[in-house]
Backbone as CSV, one residue per row, in Angstrom:
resi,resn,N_x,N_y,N_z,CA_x,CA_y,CA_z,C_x,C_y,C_z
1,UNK,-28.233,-3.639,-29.992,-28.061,-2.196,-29.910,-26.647,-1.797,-30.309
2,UNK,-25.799,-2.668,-30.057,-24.405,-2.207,-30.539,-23.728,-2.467,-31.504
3,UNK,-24.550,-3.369,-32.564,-24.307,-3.065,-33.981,-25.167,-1.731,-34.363
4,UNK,-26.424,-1.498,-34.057,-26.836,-0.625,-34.540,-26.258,0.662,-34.016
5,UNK,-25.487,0.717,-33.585,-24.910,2.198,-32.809,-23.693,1.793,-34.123
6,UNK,-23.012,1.231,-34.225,-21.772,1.137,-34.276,-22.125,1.068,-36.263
7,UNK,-23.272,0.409,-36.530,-23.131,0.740,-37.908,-24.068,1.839,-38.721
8,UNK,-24.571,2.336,-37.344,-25.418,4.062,-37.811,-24.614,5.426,-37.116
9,UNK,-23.268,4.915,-36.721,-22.773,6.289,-36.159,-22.824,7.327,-37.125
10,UNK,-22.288,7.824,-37.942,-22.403,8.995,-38.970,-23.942,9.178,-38.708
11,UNK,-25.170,8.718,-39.163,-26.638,8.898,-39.131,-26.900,9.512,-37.106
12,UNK,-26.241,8.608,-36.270,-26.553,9.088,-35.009,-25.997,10.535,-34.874
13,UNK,-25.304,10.803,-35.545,-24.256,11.723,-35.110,-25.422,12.835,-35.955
14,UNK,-25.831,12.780,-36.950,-26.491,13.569,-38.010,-27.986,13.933,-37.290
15,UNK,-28.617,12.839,-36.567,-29.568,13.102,-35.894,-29.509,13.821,-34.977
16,UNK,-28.070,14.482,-34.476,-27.971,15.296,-32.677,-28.143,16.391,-33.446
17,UNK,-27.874,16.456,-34.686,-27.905,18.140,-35.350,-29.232,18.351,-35.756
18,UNK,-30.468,17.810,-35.959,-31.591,18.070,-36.361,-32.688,17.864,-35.144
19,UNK,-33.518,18.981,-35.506,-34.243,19.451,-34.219,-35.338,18.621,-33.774
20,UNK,-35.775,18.568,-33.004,-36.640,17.490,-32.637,-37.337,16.988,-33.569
21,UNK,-38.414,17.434,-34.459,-39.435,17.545,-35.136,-38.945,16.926,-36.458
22,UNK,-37.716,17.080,-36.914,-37.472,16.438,-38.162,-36.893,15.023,-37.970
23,UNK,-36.669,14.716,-36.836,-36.679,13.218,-36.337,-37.930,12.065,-36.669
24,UNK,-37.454,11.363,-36.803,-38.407,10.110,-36.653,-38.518,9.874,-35.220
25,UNK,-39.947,9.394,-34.703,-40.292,8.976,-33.349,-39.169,8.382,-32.516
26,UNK,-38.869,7.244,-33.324,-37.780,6.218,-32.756,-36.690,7.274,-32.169
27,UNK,-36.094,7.687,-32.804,-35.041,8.899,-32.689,-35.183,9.127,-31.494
28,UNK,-36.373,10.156,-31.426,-36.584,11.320,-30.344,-36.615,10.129,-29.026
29,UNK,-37.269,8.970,-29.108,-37.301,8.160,-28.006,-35.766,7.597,-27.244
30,UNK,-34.742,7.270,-28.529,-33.616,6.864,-28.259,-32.533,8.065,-27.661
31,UNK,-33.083,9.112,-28.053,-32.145,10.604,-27.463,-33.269,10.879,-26.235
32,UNK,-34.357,10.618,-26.020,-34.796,10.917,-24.684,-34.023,9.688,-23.577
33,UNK,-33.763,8.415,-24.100,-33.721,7.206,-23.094,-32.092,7.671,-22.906
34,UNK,-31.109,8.676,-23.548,-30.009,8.669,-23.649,-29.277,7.478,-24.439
35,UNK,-29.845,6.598,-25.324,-29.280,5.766,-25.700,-28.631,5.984,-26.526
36,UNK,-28.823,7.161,-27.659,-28.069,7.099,-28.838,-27.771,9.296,-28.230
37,UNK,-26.524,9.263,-28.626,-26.164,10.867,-28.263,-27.632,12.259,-28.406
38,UNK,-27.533,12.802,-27.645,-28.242,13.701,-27.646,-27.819,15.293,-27.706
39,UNK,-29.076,16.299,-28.504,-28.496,17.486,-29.202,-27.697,18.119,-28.130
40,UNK,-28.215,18.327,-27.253,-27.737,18.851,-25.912,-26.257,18.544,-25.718
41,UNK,-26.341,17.077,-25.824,-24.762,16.850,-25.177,-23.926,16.462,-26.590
42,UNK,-24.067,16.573,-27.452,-23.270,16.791,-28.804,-22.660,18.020,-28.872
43,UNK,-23.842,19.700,-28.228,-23.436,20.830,-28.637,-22.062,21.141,-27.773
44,UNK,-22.145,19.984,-26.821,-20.636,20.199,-26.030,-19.489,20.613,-27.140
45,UNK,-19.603,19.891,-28.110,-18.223,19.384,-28.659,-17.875,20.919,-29.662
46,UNK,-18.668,21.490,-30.051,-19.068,22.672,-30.816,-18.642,23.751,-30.256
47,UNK,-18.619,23.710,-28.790,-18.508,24.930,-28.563,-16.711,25.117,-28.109
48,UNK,-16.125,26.038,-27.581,-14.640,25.960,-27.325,-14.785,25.350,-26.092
49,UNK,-13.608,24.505,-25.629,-12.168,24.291,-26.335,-12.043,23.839,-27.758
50,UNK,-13.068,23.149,-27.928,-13.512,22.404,-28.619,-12.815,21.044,-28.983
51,UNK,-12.143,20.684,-27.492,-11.261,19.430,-27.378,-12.054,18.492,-26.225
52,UNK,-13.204,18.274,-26.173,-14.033,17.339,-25.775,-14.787,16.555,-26.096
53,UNK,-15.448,15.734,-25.683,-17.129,15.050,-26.522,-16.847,14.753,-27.876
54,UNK,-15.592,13.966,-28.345,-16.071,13.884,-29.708,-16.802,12.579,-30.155
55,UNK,-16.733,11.782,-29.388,-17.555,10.642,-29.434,-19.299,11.156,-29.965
56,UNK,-19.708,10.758,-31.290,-20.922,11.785,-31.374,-21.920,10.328,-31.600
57,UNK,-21.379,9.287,-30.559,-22.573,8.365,-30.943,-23.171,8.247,-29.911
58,UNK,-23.153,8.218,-28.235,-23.360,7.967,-27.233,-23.077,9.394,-25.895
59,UNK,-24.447,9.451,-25.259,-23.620,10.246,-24.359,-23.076,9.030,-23.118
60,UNK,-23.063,7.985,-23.171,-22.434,7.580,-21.608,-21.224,7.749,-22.116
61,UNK,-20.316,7.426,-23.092,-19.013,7.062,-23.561,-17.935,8.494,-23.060
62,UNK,-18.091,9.927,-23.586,-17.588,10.913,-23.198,-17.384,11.004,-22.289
63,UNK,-18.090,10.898,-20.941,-17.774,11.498,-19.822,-16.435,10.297,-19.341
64,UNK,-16.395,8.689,-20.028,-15.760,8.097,-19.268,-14.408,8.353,-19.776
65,UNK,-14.082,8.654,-20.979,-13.113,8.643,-21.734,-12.712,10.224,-21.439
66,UNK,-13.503,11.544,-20.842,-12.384,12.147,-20.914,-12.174,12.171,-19.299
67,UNK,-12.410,11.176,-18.352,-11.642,11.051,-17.465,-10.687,10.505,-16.865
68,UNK,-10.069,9.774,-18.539,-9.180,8.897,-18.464,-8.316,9.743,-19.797
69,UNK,-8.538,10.688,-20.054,-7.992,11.161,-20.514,-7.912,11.117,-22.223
70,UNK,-8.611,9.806,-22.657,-8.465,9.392,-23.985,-8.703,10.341,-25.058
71,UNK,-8.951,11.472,-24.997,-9.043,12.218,-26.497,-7.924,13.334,-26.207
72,UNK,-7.236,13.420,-25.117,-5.945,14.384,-24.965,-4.811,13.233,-25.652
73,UNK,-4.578,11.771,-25.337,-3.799,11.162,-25.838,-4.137,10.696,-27.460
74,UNK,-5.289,10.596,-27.699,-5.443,10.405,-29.209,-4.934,11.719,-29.461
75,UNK,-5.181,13.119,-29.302,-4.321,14.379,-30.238,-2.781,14.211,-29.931
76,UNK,-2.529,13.653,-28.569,-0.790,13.884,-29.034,-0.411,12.483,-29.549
77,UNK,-0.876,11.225,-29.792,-0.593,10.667,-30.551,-0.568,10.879,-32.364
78,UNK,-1.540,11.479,-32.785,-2.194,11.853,-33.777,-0.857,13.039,-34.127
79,UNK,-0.658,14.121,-32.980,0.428,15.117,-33.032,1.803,14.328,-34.006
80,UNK,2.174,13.376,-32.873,3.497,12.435,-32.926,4.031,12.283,-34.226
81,UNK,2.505,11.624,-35.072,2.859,11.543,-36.150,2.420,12.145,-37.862
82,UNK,2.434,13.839,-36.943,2.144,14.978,-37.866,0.488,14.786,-38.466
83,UNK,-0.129,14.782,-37.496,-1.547,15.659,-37.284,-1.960,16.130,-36.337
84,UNK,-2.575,17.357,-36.982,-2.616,18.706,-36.301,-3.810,19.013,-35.841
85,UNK,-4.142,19.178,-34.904,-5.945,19.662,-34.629,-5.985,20.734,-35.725
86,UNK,-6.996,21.280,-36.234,-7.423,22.219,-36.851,-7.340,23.775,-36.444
87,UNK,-6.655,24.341,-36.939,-6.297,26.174,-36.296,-7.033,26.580,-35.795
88,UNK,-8.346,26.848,-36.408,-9.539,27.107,-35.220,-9.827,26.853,-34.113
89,UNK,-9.393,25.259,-33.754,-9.873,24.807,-32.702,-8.508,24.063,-31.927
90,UNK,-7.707,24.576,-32.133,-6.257,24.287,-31.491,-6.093,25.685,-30.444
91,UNK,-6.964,25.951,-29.989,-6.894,26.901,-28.774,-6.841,25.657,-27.546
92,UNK,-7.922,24.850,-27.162,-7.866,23.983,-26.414,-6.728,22.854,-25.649
C-alpha cells in the first residue's frame, strides 16, 4: 500500500477532486476505507486559511502533522529561503 500511495500521489490527489461516479470502484472503496485521501477532507485545504491539509494523499497524515506543527515550519523554512506562500492564500 505504500508504494502505491507514494507512487500514485498526484492521481490520489486528482481522485479527491472527482465526484464519486467518475471514479473507478476501487477508488470509491479506498476513499470510503479512508485509505487513500478523501473529497471531504481534501476540501479542507481549499478553503481559507488555506494553510492546512496539504498532504493530498492520506487523510490519517494531516491531522498528525498539523499537530506538530509541520506545515507552519515547512512555510517558514521555505520563507527563510525566499519562498513565499501565494498572495491569495497568505492570509493564513
Amino acid at each position: 500500500l505504500a508504494i502505491f500511495i507514494a507512487g500514485f500521489g498526484a492521481e490520489i490527489h486528482v481522485w479527491s477532486h472527482k465526484a464519486r461516479r467518475d471514479n473507478h470502484w476501487v477508488v470509491n472503496l479506498l476513499h470510503d476505507m479512508c485509505l487513500i485521501q478523501t473529497p471531504r477532507h481534501h476540501g479542507l485545504h481549499h478553503h481559507s486559511p488555506f494553510s492546512t491539509h496539504y498532504c493530498a494523499v492520506t487523510n490519517i497524515l494531516n491531522p498528525m502533522l498539523e499537530l506538530v506543527k509541520f506545515w507552519a515550519a515547512m512555510e517558514f523554512c521555505l520563507a527563510c529561503i525566499g519562498i513565499k506562500k501565494h498572495p491569495a492564500r497568505a492570509t493564513g
